[in-house]
N, C-alpha and C positions, 0 to 999 in steps of 0.2 A: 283435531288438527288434520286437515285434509294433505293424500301423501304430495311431494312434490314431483313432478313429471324426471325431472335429472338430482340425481345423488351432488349437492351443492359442494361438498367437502371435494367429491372428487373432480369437480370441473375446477373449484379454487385450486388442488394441485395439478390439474394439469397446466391451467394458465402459470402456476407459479413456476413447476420445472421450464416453461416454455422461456421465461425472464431470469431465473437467477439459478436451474440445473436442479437436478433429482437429489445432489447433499443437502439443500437448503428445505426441500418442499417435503421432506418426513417429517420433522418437528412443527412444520405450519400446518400439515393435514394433520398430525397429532394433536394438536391443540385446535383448529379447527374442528376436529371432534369432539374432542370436549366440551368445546363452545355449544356445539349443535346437540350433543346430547344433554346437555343440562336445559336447554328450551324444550326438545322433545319431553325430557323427565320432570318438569316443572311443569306444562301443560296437560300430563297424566294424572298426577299427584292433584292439580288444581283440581281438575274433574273427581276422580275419585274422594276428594270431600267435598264436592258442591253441596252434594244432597243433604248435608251436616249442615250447611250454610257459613262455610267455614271457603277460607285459600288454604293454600298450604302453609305460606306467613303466618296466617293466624290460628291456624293448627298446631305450629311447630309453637307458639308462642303460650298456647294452652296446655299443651303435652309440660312446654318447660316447666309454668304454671305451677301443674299438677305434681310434678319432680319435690315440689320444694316442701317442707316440713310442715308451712301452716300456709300454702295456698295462693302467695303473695310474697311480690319483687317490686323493690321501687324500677320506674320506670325507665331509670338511666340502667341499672343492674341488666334489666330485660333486655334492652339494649345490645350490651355488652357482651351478653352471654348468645342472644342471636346472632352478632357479631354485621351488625345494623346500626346505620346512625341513630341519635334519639330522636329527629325530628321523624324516622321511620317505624321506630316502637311505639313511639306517641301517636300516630297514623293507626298502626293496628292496633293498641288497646283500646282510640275511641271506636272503634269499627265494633268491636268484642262487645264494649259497653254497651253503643247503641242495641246489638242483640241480643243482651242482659248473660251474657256468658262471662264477661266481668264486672268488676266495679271498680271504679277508682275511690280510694279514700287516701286525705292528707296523713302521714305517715308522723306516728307520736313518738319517733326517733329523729326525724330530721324534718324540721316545718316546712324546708322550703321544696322536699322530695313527695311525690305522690305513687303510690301505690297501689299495680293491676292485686286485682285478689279473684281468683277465679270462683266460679257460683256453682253452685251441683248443674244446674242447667248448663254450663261450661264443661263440665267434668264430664256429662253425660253426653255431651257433643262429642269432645275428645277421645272417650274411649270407644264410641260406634265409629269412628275415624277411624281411632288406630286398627279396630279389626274389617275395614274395608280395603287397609293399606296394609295390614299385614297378610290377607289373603293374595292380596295380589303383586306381593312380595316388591311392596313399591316401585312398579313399575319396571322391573329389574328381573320378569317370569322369564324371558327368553333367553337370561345366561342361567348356564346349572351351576348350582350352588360352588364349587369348587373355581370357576370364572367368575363367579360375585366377590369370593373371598379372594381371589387374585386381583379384581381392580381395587377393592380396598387398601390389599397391600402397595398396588403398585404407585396410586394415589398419594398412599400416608409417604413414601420416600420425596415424593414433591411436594408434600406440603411440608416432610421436615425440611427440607434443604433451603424452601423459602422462610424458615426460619416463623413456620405458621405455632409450632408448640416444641418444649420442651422435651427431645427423647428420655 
């Protein structure tokens, strides 16, 4: 991602103070940040597993994968737990498939559910990921560790308050 010539969040707050005053345009550059950082840090992450032949979607989807006890999540579960529609799980697991990192099989608990199951050749994508993303502290080198652990926290009070999980 090539840099942009003006910092966009802060031209957005300056147009915004300029219409509705400096009380209003902290929480819009706040969350305009947010915005901009999650495409900056989603455009890293993409890069950082290309070489895997992986997105980050389909990485985070492998890792889950990998999490579970024997390998394998019906496709709505996968869903659910990415926290993605199914038409968007179902999207990446035939992606996975086509590169033989999963397989789908009908599931001999529910006939009409099917079943990513990840492949060693999956597992072995996933884990040359994870330590390509773990070196490089996914994308996240330029805060020191005590600023990584403060946006997490600061994060989890707005996603409790939107009532994202259970304290």
């Amino acid at each position: 991602m090539a840099p942009l010539r003006i910092d966009p969040v802060a031209e957005a707050r300056r147009h915004w103070e300029e219409r509705w005053g400096s009380e209003p345009s902290r929480p819009m550059a706040a969350v305009t940040s947010i915005m901009r950082a999650q495409q900056v840090l989603l455009a890293r992450l993409n890069e950082l597993v290309r070489p895997y032949g992986l997105t980050f979607p389909r990485y985070e989807a492998l890792v889950l994968l990998s999490y579970t006890r024997h390998g394998e999540l019906p496709i709505g579960k996968l869903g659910e737990r990415l926290q993605v529609h199914r038409t968007s799980a179902s999207s990446i697991v035939a992606a996975l498939a086509d590169d033989g990192l999963v397989r789908r099989i009908p599931s001999d608990r529910d006939g009409r559910a099917t079943l990513a199951v990840i492949t060693e050749t999956g597992r072995t994508a996933a884990r040359a990921a994870t330590e390509a993303l773990n070196a490089a502290e996914f994308g996240l080198g330029a805060l020191a560790p005590e600023e990584q652990e403060g946006l997490t926290n600061v994060l989890r009070v707005l996603r409790l308050d939107a009532g994202d999980f259970v304290a």
